[in-house]
C-alpha positions in Angstrom: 115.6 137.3 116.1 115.9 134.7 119.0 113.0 133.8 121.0 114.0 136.0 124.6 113.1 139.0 121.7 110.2 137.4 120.3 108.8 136.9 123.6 109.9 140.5 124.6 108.1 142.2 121.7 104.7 139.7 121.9 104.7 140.9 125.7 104.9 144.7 124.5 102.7 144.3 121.5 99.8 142.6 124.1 100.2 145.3 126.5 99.4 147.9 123.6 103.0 149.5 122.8 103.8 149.8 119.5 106.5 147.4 118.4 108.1 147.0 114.7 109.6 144.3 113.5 111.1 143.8 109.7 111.1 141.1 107.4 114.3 140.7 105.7 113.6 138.9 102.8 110.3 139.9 101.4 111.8 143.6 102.4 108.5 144.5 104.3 107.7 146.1 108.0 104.8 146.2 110.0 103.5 146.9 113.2 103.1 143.8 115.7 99.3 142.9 116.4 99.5 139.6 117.5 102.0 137.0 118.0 101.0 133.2 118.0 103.1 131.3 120.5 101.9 128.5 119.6 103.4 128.3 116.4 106.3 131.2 117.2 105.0 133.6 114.5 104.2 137.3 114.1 100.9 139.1 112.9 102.0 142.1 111.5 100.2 145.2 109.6 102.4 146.8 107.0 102.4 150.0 105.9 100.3 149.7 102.9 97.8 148.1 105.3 98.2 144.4 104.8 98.1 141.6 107.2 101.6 139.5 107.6 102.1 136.0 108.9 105.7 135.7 109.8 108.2 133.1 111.6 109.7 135.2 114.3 113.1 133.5 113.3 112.7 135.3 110.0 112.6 138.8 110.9 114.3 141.7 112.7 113.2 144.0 115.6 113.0 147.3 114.4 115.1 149.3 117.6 115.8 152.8 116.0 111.8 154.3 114.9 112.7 158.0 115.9 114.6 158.6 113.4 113.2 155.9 110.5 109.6 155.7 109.2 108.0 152.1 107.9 108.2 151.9 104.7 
């Protein structure tokens, strides 16, 4: 993802909207927490209710969750 969506889904994640995000390569998803700007990563909860660290130029925002469920 590029950083005007990282920024985009920190800003919705801090003002309490659920926002999803997937990590391509591990195969995982989780719901945003927390995002560290410092460092430009993700805190994520997955599904199986484990915390994720994640580069936000490693994963994918999650757009379609009407008709998909985390995994």
């Amino acid at each position: 993802m590029n950083k005007h969506t990282y920024q985009h889904l920190c800003s919705e994640a801090i003002s309490g909207r659920d926002t999803f995000v997937r990590h391509p390569e591990s195969k995982e998803e989780g719901l945003v927490t927390n995002c560290i700007l410092q460092s430009n990563h993700i805190v994520v909860k997955t599904s199986q209710g484990e915390t994720r660290c994640w580069d936000f130029g490693e994963c994918e925002e999650m757009i379609d969750l009407k008709s998909r469920t985390m995994v």
